[in-house]
N, C-alpha and C positions, 0 to 999 in steps of 0.2 A: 596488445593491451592487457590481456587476460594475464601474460607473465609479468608486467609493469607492475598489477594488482596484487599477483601472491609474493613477490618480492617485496612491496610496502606493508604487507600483512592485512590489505583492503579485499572485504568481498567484492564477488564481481557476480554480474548477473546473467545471461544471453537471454532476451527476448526473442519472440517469433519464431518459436522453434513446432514444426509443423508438421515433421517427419521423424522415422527411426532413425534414418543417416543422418538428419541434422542434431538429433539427439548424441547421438554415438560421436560427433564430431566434439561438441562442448563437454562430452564426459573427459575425448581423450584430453581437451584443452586446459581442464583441470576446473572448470569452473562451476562456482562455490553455488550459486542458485538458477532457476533457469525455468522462463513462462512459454508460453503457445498452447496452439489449440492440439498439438500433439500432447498435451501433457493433461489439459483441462481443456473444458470448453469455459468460454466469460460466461459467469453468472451472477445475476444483483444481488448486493447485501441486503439492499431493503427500497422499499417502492418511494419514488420521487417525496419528500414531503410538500402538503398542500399548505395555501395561503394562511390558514385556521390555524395549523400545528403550527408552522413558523413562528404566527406571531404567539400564539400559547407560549415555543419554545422563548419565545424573546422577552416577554412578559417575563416568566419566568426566571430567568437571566438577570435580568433588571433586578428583581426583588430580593435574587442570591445576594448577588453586588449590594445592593444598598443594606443588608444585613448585617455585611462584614464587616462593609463601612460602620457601621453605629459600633459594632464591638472592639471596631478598632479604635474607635476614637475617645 
């Protein structure tokens, strides 16, 4: 799959990469990007948003929208 991808000139990613030999294995594979906990642990970009923020967010949204609306028209 990995040479399917440098031949079409498409990145390729390996997931679940856990260990040093599994690392060492997609280096020699040639591949272009590559996640697991051997590389990073998972960590949140940012905390769940609550019902309040949501609808602030949407609120918000709404008002973009109808603004552009008017100056579009």
């Amino acid at each position: 799959m990995f040479a399917i991808c440098k031949n079409a000139n498409i990145a390729s990613i390996a997931e679940g990469i856990e260990t040093q030999e599994e690392l060492s294995v997609v280096i020699k594979l040639g591949v272009d990007y590559g996640q697991g906990f051997f590389i990073g642990i998972p960590k949140r970009e940012f905390d769940p948003i609550d019902k309040n923020k949501a609808n602030l967010i949407a609120t918000m949204r709404s008002k973009t929208i109808s603004k552009a609306a008017a100056i579009c028209e």
